[in-house]
C-alpha positions, -999 to +999 in steps of 0.1 A: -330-165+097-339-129+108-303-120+103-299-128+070-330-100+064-322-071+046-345-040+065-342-011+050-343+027+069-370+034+084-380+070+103-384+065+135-394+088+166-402+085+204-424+111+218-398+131+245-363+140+245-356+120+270-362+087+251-352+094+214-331+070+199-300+070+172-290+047+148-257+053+161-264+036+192-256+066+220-278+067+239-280+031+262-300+031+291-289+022+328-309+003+352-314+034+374-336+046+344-324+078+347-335+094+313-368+083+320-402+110+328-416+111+360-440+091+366-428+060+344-409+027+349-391+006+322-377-032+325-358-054+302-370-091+283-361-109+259-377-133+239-359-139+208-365-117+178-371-081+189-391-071+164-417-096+178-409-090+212-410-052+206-448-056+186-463-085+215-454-054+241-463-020+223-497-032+220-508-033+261-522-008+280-502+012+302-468+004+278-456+037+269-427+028+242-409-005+232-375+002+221-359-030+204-320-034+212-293-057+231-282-066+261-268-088+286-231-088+270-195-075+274-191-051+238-199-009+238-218-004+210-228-044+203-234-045+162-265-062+153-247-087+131-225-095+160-252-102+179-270-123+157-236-144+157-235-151+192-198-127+195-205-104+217-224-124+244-257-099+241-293-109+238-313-093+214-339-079+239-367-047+241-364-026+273-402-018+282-411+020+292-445+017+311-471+035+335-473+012+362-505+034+378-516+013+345-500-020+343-481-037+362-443-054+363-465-086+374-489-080+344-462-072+322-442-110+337-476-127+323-473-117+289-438-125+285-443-157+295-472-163+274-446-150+242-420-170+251-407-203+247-395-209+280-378-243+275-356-233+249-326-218+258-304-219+223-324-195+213-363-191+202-387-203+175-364-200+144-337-180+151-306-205+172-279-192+192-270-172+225-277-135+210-310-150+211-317-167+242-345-155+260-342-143+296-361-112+323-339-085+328-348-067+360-339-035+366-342-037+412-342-057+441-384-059+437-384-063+403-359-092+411-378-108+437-410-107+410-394-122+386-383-150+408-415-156+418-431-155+385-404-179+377-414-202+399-449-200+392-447-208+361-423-240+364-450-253+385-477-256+354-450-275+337-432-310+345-401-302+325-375-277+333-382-237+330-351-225+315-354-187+313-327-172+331-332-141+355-305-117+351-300-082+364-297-052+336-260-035+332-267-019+305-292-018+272-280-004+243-307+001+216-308-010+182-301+009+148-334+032+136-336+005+111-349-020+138-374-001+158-410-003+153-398-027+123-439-046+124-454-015+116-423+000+089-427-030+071-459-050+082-456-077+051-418-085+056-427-090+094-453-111+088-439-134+064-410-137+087-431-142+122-455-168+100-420-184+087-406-186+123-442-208+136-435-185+163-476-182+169-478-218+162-455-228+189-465-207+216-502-219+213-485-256+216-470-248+252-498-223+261-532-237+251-550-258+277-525-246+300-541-242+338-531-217+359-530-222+400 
């Protein structure tokens, strides 16, 4: 459904250099995080739509910047209508720029979870097919292992199958100007289109009444 939405340009800025964007997608970030300022970390999820995923992460403490884009696939450059039709074998996904002397990767696992559907692997909410299936995208070995873990932790509040795939980042490559920050460029169209999606609605289903170990 998202797809088929027609956003139109919006300004958009990051504070630094080091992470401005370009709707001509040329500026993709490594794992290493290499263009990031000292003192900062970044990771990768995804959870469906980015402009949700992108607007459940900008508002936590200790998140610097979400920057909504794709990865996981094979394609330079992936276009977002490719994407969105499962050809280039990318997820639509927000790399995370925190400060983790202010939140944690293990702080920032729980709210993933808790904005996911994790037994849906055809994609999430409304929106079907691989470019977006959800899956953590860590960007070491301990970010690995944490992920892992958190994996497992969560399978053990539920009797059916966790399906969320851990998968180390290649490469991210963000999304077209038009895309970023899209809840706050055009706050009605994205909350028609998140009500639309029952996306809150589901996630209080799995969530709600849920016990923690």
């Amino acid at each position: 459904m998202k797809a088929v939405l027609v956003a139109a340009l919006a300004a958009f800025s990051l504070s630094g250099a080091a992470l401005a964007q370009s709707e001509t997608y040329v500026h993709p970030a490594q794992p290493e995080g290499a263009d990031l300022p000292e003192g900062l970390a970044h990771t990768v999820f995804a959870s469906g739509c980015f402009w949700c995923t992108e607007a459940d992460f900008e508002k936590l403490d200790g998140v610097v910047e979400v920057v909504s884009g794709f990865t996981g696939g094979r394609q330079q450059n992936p276009d977002y209508y490719d994407v969105a039709r499962g050809r280039t074998g990318h997820n639509e996904a927000a790399r995370i720029i925190y400060d983790p002397s202010v939140i944690s990767y293990d702080e920032l696992l729980h709210h993933y979870w808790r904005n996911v559907d994790p037994f849906d692997d055809g994609g999430q909410f409304c929106d079907r097919g691989s470019g977006y299936a959800p899956g953590i995208f860590p960007v070491d070995a301990e970010q690995h292992a944490a992920a892992e873990a958190s994996l497992q932790s969560v399978q053990a509040l539920f009797e059916r199958p966790v399906i969320v795939p851990v998968r180390d980042l290649t490469t991210f490559w963000p999304a077209g100007i038009e895309h970023q920050d899209y809840y706050q460029t055009h706050p009605a169209r994205y909350q028609r289109y998140r009500f639309g999606c029952r996306r809150d609605q589901r996630l209080r289903q799995i969530w709600n009444g849920v016990e923690e170990g």
